[in-house]
C-alpha positions in Angstrom: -14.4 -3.9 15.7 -11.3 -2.0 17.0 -11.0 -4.9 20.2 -11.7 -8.1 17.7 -8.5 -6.1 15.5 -6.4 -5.7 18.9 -7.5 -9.6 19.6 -6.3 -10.9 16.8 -2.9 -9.0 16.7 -2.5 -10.3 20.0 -3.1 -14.0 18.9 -0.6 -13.6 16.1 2.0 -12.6 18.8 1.0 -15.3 21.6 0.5 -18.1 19.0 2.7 -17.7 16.3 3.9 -21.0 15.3 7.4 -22.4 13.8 8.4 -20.9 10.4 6.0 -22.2 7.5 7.7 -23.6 4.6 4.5 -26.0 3.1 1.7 -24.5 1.6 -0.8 -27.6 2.0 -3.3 -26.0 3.8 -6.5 -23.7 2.5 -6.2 -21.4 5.9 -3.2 -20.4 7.6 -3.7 -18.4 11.0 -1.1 -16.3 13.0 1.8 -18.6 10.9 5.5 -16.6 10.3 6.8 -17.2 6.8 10.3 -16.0 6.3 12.5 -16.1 3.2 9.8 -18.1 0.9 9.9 -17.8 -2.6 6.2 -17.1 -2.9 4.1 -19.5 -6.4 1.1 -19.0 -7.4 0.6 -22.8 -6.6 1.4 -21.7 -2.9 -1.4 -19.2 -2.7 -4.6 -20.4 -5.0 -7.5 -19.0 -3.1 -6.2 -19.7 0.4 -7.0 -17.1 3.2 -3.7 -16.0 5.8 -5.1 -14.7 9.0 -3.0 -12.8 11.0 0.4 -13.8 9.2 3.8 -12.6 8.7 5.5 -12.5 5.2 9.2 -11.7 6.6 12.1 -11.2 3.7 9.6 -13.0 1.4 9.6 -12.7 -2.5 6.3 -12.5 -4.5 7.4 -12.7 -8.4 5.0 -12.8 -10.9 2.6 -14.3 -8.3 -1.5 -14.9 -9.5 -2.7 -13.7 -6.2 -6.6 -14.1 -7.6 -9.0 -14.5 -4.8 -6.6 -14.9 -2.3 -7.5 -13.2 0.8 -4.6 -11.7 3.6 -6.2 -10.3 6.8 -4.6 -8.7 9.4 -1.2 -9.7 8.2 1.8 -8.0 8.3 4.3 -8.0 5.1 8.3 -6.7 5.8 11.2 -6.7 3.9 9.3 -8.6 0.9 9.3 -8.1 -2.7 6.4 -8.4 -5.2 7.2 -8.3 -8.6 4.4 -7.9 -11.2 1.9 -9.5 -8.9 -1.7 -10.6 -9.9 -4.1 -8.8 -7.5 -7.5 -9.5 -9.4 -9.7 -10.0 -6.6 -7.5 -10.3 -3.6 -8.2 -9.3 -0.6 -6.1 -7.0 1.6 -8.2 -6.4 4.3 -6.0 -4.2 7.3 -2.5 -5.3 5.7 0.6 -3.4 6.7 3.4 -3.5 4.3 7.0 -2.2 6.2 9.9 -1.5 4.3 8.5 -3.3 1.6 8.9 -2.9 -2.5 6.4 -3.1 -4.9 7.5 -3.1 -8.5 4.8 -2.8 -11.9 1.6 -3.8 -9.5 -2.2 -2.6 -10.2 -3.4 -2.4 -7.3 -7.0 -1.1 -8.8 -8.0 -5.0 -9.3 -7.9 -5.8 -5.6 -11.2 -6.5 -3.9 -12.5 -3.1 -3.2 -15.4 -4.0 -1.1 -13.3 -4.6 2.1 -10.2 -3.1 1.5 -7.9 -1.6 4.1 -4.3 -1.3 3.8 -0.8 0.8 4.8 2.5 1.6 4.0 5.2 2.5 5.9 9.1 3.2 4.2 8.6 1.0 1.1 9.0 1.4 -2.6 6.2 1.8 -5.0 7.8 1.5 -8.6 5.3 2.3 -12.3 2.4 0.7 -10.1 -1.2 2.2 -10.3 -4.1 3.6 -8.0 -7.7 3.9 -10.5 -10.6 5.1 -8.9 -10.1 3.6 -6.0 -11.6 4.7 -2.2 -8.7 4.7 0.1 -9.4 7.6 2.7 -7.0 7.6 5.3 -4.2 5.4 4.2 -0.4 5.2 5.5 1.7 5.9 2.2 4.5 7.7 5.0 8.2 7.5 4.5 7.8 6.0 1.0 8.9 6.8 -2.3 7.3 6.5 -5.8 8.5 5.8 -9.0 6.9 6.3 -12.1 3.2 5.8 -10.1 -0.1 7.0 -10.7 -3.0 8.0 -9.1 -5.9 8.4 -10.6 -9.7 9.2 -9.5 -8.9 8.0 -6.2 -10.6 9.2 -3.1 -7.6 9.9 -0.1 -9.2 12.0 1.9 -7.2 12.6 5.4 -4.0 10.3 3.8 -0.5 10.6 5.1 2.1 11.2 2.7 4.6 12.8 5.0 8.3 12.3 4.0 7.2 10.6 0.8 9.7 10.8 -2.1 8.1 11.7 -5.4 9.6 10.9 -9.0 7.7 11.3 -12.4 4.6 10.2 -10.4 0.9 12.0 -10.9 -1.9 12.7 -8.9 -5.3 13.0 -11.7 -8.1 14.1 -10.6 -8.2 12.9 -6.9 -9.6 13.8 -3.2 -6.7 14.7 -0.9 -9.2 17.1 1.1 -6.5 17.1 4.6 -4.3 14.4 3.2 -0.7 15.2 4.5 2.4 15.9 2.3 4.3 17.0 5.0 8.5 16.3 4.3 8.3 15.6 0.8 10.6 15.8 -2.2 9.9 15.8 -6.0 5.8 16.6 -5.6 3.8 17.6 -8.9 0.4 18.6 -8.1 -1.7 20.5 -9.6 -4.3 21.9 -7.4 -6.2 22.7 -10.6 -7.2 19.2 -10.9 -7.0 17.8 -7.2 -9.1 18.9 -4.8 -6.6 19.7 -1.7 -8.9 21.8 0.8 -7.4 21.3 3.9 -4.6 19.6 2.7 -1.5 20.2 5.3 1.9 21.1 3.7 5.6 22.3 4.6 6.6 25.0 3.2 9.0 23.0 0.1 6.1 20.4 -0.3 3.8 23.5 -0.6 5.8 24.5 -3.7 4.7 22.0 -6.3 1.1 23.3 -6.3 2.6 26.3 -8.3 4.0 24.1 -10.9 0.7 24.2 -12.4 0.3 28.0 -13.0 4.0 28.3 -14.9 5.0 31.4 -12.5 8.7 31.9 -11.6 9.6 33.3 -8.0 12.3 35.3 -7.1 
């Protein structure tokens, strides 16, 4: 499995064609689409194989049963985006920002994604299994996460603001670097969890204690 993922990452890079600009096909493989304004029309249940979405802009998009694997996503914007049913299946999202997105409706069977120094703004995790995930050097916004299992994550150098961990697995997830944590180890289960010693404050938050 980890060769066929090396593979195709290699194909995107040896094959990747001529900027895209018509979506008239119901597969794209190892294609680079840069500075689209992204329709649902564009997208209706087609499949993008080792892509790249450079500088692209997703608003309001119905991404239902639309399937991305192995793509990469930079610089691009998604705005209220429809995920019912799509699938993300090893998607990396760089520098990225993500604005009032549920990301509970995606396909959950074969899911596998990362972030790395993007945005998350009022979007929403429910009950969702996303052990070991890349959420590093990004910041949240009025975001929640709820009943999700993220067992061995890595939040390190996250930014944190008005946004909740309920009732969720971060057994060794890493909140190394942070700023603005609430947790409450009272209803997260953090066993192993690894923090700094300022991240490692906001798990007293929860007991109303005052140091000095």
């Amino acid at each position: 499995m980890v060769k066929q993922r090396s593979d195709l990452r290699n194909a995107r890079q040896d094959k990747r064609a001529n900027q895209v600009t018509i979506f008239d096909q119901d597969e794209y493989s190892y294609q680079k689409f840069e500075g689209e304004q992204i329709t649902s029309d564009m997208l209706h249940r087609k499949c993008f194989i080792g892509c790249e979405f450079i500088r692209c802009r997703f608003d309001e998009v119905d991404c239902t049963q639309v399937t991305f694997e192995d793509c990469l996503f930079r610089d691009t914007g998604f705005y209220s985006v429809l995920l019912n049913g799509t699938s993300l299946i090893e998607a990396e999202f760089d520098g990225c920002k993500f604005v009032s997105i549920n990301f509970s409706l995606v396909n959950q069977m074969i899911l596998s994604f990362g972030f790395q120094s993007s945005k998350l703004i009022a979007c929403t995790f429910d009950s969702m299994n996303i052990i070991k995930t890349k959420f590093s050097d990004c910041s949240f916004d009025d975001t929640i996460f709820q009943e999700c299992q993220l067992r061995q994550s890595n939040f390190e150098n996250g930014e944190f603001s008005n946004t909740h961990f309920r009732h969720c697995n971060l057994e060794k997830a890493r909140f190394v670097g942070t700023e603005g944590l609430a947790l409450d180890p009272l209803q997260n289960k953090i066993e192993k969890a690894v923090f700094d010693t300022r991240s490692a404050m906001a798990l007293l938050d929860a007991f109303d204690i005052t140091l000095i």
